[in-house]
Gaussian input, Z-matrix of N, CA and C with variables (Angstrom, degrees):
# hf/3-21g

backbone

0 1
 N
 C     1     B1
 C     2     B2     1     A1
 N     3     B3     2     A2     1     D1
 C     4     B4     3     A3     2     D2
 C     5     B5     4     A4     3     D3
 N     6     B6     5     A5     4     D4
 C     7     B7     6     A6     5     D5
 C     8     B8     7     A7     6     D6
 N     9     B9     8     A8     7     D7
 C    10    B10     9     A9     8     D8
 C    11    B11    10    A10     9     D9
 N    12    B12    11    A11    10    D10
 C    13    B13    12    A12    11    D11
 C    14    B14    13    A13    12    D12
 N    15    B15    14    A14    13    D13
 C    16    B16    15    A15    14    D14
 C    17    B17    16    A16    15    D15
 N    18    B18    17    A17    16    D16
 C    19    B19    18    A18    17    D17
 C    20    B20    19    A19    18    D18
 N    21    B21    20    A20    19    D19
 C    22    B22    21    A21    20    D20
 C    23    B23    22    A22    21    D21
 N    24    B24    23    A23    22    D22
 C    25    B25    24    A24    23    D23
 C    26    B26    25    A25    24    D24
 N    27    B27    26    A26    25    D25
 C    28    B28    27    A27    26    D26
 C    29    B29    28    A28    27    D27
 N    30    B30    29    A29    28    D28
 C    31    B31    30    A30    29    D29
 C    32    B32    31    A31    30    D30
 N    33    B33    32    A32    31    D31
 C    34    B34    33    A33    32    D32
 C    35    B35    34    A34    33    D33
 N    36    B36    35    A35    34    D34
 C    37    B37    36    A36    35    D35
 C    38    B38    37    A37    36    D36
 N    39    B39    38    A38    37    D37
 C    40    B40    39    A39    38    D38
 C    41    B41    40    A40    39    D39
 N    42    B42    41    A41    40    D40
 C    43    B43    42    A42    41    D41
 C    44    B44    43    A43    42    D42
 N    45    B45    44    A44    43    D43
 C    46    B46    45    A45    44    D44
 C    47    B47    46    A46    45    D45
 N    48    B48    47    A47    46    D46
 C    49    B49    48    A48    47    D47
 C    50    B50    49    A49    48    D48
 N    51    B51    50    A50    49    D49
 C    52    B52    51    A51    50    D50
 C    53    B53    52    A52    51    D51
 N    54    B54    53    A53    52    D52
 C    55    B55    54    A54    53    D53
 C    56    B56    55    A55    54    D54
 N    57    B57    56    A56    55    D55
 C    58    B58    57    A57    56    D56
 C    59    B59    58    A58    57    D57
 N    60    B60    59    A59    58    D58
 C    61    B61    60    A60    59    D59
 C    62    B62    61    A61    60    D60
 N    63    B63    62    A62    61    D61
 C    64    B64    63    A63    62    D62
 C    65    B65    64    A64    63    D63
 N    66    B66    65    A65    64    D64
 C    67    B67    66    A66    65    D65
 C    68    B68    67    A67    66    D66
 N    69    B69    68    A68    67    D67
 C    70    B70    69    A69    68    D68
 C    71    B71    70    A70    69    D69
 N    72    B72    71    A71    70    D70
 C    73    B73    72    A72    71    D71
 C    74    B74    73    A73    72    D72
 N    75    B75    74    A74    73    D73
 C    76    B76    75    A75    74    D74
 C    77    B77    76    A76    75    D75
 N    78    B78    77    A77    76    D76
 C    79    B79    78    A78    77    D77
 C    80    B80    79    A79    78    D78
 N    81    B81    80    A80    79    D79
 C    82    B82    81    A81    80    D80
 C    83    B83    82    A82    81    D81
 N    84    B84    83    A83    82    D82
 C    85    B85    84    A84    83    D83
 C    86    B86    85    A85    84    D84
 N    87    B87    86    A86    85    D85
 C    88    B88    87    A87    86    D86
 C    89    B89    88    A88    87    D87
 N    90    B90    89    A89    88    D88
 C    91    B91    90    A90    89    D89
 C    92    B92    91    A91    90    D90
 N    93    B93    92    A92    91    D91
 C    94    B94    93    A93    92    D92
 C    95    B95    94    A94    93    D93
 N    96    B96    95    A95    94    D94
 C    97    B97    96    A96    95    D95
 C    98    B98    97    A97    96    D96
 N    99    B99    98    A98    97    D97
 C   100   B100    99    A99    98    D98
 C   101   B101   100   A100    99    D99
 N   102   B102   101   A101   100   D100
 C   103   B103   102   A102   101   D101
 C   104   B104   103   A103   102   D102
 N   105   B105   104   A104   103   D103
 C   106   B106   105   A105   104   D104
 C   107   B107   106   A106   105   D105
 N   108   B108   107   A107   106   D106
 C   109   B109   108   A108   107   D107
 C   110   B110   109   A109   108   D108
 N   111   B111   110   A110   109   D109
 C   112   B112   111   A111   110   D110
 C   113   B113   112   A112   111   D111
 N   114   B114   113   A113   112   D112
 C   115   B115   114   A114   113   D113
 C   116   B116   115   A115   114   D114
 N   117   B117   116   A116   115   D115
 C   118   B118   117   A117   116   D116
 C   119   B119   118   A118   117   D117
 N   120   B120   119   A119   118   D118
 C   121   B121   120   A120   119   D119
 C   122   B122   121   A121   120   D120
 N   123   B123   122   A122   121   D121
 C   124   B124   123   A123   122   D122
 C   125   B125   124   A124   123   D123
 N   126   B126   125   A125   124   D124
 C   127   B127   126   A126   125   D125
 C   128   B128   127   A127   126   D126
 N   129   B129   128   A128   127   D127
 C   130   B130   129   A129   128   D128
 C   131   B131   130   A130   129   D129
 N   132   B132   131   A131   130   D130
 C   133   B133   132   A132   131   D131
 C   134   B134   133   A133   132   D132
 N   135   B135   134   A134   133   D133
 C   136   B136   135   A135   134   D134
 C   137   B137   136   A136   135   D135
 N   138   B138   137   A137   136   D136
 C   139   B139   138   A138   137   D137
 C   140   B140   139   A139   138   D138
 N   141   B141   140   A140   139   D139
 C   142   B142   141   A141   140   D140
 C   143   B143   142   A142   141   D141
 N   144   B144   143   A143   142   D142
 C   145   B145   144   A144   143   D143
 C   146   B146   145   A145   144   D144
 N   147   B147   146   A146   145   D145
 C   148   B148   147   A147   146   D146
 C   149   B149   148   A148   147   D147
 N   150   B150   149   A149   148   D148
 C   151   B151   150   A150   149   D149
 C   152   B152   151   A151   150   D150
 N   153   B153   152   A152   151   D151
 C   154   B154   153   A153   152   D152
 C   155   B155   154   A154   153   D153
 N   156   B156   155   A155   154   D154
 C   157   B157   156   A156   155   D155
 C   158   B158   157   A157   156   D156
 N   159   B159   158   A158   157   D157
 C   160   B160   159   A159   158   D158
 C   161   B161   160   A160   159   D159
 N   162   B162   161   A161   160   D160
 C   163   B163   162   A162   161   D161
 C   164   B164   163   A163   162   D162
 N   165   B165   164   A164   163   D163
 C   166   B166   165   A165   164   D164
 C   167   B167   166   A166   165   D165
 N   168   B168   167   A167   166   D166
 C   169   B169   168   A168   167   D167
 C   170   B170   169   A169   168   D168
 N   171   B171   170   A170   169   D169
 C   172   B172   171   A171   170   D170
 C   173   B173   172   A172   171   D171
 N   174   B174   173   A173   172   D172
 C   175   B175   174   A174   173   D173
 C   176   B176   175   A175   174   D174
 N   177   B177   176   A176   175   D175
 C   178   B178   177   A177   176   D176
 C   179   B179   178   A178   177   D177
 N   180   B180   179   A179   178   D178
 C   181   B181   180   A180   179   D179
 C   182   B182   181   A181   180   D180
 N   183   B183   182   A182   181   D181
 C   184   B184   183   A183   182   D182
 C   185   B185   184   A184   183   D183
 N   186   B186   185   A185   184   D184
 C   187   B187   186   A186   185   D185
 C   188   B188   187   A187   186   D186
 N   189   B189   188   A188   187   D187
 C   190   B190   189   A189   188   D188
 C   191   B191   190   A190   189   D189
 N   192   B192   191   A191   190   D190
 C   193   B193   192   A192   191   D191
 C   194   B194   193   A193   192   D192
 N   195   B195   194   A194   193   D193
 C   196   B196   195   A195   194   D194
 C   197   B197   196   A196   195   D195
 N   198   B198   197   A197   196   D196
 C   199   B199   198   A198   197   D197
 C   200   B200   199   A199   198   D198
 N   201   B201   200   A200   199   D199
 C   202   B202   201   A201   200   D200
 C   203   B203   202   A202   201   D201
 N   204   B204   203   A203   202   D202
 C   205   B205   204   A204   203   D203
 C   206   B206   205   A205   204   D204
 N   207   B207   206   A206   205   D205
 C   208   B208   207   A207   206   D206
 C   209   B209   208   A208   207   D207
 N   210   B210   209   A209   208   D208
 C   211   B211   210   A210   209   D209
 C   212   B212   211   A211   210   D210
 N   213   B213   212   A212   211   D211
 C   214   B214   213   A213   212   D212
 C   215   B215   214   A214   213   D213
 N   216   B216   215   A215   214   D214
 C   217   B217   216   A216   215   D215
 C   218   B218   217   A217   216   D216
 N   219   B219   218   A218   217   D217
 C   220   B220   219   A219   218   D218
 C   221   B221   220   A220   219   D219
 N   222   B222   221   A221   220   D220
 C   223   B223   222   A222   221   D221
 C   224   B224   223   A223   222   D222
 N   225   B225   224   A224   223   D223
 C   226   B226   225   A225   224   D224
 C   227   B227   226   A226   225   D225
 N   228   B228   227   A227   226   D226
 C   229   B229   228   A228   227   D227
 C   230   B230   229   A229   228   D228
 N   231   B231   230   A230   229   D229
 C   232   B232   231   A231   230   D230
 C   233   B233   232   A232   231   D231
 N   234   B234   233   A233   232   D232
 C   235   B235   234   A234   233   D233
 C   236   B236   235   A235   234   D234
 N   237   B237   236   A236   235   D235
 C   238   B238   237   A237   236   D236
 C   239   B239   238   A238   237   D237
 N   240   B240   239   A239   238   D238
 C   241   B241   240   A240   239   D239
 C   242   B242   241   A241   240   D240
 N   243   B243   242   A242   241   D241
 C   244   B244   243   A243   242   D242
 C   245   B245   244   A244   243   D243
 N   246   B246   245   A245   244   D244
 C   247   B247   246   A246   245   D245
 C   248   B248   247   A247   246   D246

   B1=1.4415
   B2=1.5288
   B3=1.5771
   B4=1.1700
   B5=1.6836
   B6=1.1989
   B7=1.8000
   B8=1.4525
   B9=1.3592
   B10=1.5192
   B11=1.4039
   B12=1.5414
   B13=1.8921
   B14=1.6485
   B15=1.4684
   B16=1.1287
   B17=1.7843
   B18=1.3532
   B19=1.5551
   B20=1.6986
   B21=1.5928
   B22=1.3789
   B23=2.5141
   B24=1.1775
   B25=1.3500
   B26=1.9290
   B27=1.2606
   B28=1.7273
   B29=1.5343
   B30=1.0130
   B31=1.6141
   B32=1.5412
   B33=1.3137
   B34=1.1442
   B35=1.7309
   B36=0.8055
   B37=1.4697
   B38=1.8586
   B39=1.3794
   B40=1.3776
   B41=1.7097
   B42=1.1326
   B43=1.0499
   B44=1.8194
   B45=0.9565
   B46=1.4972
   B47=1.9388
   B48=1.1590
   B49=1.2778
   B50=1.2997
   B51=1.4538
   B52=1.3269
   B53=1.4059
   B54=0.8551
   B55=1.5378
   B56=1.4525
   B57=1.4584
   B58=1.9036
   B59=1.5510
   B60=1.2252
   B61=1.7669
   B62=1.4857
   B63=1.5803
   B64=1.5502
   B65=1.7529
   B66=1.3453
   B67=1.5406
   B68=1.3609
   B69=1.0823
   B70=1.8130
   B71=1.6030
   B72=1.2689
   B73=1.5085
   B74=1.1177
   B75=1.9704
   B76=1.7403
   B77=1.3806
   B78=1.5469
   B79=1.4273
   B80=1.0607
   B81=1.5349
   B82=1.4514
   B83=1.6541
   B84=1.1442
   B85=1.4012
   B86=1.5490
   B87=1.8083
   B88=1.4260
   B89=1.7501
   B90=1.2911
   B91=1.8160
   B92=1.2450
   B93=1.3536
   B94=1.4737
   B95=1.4231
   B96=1.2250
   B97=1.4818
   B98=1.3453
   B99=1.5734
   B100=1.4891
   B101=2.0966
   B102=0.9956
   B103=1.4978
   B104=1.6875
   B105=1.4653
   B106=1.7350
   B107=1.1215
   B108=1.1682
   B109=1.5247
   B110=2.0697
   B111=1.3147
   B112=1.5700
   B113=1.4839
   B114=1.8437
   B115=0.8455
   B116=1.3599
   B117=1.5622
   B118=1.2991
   B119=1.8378
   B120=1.2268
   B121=1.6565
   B122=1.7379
   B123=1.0006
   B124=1.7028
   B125=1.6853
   B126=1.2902
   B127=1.1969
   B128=1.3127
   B129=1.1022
   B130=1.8177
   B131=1.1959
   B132=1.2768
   B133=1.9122
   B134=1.7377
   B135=1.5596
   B136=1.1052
   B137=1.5462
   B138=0.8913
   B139=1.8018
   B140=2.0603
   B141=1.2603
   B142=1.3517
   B143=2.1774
   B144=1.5827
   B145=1.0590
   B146=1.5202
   B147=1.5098
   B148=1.7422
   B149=1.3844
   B150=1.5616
   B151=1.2424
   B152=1.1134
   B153=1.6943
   B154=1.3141
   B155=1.4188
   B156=1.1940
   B157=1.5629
   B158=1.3188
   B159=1.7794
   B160=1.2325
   B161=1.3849
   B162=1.1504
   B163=1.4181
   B164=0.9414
   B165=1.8202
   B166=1.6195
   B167=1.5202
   B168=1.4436
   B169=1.3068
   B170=1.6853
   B171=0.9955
   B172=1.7243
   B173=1.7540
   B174=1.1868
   B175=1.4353
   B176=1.1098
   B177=1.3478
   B178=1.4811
   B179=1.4216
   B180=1.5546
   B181=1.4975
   B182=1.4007
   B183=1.4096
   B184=1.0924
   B185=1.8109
   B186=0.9990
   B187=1.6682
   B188=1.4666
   B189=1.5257
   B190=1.7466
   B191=1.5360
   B192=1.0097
   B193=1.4169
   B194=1.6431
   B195=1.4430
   B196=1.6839
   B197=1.0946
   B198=1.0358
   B199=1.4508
   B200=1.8716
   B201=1.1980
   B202=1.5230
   B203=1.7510
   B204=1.6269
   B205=1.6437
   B206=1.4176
   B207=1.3808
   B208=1.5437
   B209=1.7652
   B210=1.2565
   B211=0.7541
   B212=1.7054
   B213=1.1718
   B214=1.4548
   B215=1.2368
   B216=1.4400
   B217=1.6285
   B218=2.2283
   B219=1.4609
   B220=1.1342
   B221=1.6226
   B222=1.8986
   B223=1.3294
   B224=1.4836
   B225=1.2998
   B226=1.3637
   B227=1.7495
   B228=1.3988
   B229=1.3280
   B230=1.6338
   B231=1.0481
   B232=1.2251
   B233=1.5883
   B234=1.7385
   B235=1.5475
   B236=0.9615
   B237=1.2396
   B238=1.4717
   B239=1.0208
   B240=1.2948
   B241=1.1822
   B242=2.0271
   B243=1.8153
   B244=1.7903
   B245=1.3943
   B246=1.4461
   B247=1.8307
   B248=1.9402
   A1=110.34
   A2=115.39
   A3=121.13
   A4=93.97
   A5=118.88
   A6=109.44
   A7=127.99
   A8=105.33
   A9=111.77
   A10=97.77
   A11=101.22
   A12=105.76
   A13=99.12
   A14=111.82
   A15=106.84
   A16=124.44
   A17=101.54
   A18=126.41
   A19=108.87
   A20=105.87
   A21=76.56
   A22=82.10
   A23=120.65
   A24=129.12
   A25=89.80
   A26=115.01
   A27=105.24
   A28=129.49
   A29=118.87
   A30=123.42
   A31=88.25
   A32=149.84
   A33=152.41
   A34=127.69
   A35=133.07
   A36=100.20
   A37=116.67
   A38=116.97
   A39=111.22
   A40=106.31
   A41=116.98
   A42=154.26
   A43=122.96
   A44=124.50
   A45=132.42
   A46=99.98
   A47=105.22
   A48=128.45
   A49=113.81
   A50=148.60
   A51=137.40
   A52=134.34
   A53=136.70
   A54=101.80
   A55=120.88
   A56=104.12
   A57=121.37
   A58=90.81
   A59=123.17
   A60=149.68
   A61=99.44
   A62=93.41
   A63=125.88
   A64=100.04
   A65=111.98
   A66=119.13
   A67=137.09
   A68=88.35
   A69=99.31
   A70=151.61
   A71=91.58
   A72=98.37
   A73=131.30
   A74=102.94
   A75=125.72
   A76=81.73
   A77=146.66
   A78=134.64
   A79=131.36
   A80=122.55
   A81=123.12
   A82=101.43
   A83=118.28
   A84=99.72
   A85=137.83
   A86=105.32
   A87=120.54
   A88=115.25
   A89=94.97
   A90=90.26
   A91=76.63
   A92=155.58
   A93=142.84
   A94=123.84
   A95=113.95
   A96=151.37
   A97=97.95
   A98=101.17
   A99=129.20
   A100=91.85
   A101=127.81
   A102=114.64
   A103=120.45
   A104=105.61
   A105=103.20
   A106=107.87
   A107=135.30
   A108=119.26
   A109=121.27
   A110=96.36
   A111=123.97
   A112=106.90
   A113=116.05
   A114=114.44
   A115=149.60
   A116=101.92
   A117=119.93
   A118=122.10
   A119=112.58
   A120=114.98
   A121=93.85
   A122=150.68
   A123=157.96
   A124=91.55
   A125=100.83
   A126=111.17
   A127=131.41
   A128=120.32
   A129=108.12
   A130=124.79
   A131=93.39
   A132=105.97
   A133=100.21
   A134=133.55
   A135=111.29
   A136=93.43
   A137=129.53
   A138=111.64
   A139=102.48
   A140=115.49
   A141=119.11
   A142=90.75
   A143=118.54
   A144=116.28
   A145=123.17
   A146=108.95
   A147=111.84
   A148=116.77
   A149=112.30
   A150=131.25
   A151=137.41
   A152=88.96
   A153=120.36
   A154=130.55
   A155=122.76
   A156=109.50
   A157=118.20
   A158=126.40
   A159=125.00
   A160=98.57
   A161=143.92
   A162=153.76
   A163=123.40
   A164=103.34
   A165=113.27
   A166=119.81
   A167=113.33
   A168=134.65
   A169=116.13
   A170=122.87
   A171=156.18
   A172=94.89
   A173=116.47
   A174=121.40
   A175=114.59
   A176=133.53
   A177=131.47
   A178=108.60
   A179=121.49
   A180=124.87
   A181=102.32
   A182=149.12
   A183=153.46
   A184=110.84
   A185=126.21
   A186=124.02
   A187=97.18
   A188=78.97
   A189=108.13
   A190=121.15
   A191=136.66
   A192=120.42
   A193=98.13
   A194=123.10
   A195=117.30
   A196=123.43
   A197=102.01
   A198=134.36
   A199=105.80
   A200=119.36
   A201=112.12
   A202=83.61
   A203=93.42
   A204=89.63
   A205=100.43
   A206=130.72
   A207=144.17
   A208=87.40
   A209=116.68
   A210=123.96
   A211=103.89
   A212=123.99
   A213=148.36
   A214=129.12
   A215=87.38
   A216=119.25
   A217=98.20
   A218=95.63
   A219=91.62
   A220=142.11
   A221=94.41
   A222=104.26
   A223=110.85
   A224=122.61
   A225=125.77
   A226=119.40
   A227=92.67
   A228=103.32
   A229=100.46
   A230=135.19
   A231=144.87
   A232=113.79
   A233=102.71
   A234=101.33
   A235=130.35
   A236=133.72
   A237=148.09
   A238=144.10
   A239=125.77
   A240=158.99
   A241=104.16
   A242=82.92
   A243=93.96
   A244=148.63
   A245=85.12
   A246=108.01
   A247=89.97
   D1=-27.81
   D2=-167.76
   D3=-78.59
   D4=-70.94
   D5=161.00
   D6=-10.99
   D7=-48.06
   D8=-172.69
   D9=-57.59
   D10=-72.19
   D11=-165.87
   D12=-38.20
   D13=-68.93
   D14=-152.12
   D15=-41.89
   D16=-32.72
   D17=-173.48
   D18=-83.13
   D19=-12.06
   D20=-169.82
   D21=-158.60
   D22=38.87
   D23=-144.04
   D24=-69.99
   D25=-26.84
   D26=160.08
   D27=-62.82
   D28=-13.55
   D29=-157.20
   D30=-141.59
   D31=10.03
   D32=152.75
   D33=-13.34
   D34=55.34
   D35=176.71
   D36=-133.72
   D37=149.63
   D38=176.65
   D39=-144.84
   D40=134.03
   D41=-179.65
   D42=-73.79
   D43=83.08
   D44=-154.73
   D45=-113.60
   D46=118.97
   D47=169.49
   D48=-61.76
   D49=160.94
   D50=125.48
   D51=-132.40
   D52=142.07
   D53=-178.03
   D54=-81.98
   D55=169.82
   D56=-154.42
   D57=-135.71
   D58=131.40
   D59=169.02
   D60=-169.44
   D61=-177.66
   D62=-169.47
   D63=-82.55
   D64=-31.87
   D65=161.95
   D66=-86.75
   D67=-42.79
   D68=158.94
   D69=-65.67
   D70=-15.14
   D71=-174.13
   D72=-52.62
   D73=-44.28
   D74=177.78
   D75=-65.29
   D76=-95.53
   D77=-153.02
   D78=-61.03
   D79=8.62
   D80=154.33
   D81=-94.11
   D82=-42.78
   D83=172.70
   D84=-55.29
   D85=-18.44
   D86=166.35
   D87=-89.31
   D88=-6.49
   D89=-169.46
   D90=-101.36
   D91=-46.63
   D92=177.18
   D93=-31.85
   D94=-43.70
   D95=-153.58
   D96=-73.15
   D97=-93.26
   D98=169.18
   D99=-38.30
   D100=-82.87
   D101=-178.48
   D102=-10.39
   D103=-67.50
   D104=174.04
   D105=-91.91
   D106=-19.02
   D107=158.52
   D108=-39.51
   D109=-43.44
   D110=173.37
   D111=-55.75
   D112=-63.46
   D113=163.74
   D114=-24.98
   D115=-72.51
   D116=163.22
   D117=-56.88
   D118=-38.82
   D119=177.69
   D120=-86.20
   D121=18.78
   D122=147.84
   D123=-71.13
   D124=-93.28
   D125=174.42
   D126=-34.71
   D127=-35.47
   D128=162.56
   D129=-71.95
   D130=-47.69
   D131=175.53
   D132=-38.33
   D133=-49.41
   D134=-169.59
   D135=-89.40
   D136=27.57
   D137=158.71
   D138=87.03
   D139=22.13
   D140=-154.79
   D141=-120.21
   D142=98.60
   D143=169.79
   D144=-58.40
   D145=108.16
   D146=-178.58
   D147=-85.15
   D148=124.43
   D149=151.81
   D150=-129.03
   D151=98.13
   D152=174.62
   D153=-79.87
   D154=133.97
   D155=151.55
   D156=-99.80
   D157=177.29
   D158=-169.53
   D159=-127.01
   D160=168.62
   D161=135.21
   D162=-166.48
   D163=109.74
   D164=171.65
   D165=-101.15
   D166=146.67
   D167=-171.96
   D168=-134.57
   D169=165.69
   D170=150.09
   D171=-64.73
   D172=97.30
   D173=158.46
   D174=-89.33
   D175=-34.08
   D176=-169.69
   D177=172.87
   D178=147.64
   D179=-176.51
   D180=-29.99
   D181=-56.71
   D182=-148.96
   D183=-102.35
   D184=12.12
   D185=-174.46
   D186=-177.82
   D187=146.09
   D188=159.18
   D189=-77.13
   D190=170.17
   D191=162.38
   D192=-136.29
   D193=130.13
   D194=142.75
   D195=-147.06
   D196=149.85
   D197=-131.02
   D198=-112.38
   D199=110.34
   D200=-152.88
   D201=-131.26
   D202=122.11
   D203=177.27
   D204=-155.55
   D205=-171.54
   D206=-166.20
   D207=-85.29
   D208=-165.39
   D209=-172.16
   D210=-125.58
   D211=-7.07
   D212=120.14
   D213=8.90
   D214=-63.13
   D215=-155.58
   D216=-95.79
   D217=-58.72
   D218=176.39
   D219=-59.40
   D220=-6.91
   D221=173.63
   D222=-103.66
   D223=2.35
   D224=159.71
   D225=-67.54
   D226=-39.53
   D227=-168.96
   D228=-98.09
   D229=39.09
   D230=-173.26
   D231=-151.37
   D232=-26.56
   D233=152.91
   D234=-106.67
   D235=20.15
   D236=108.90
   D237=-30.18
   D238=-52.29
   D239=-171.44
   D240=-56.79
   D241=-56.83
   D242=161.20
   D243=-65.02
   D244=-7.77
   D245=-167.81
   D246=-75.57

């Protein structure tokens, strides 16, 4: 993932699953966390300024979805959205 940004950090985006229960929720919300937290401290370490966006959602009874992309990306899908 760290490849991706670097190679391409305008057009960025990845799509992360998690799972969703009555037990799970607090530890998908920390394994989310810790995930771009990872991300972002990857990315500095090589000297590479991250800009990220975040967006989490309800994908389905069974998962979270968020959604980590440039900021690029989120205005594509935001002028769309209006069409």
């Amino acid at each position: 993932m760290v490849e991706s940004y670097i190679k391409s950090a305008d057009d960025f985006s990845f799509r992360v699953l998690l799972p969703r229960g009555d037990k799970l929720t607090g530890k998908a919300k920390k394994l989310g966390m810790t995930f771009q937290g990872e991300l972002v401290l990857t990315l500095r370490k090589r000297n590479v300024v991250p800009v990220v966006r975040d967006l989490r959602y309800v994908h389905d009874d069974s998962h979270y979805g968020w959604l980590l992309a440039s900021q690029k990306v989120f205005e594509r899908f935001e002028g769309n959205s209006s069409a």
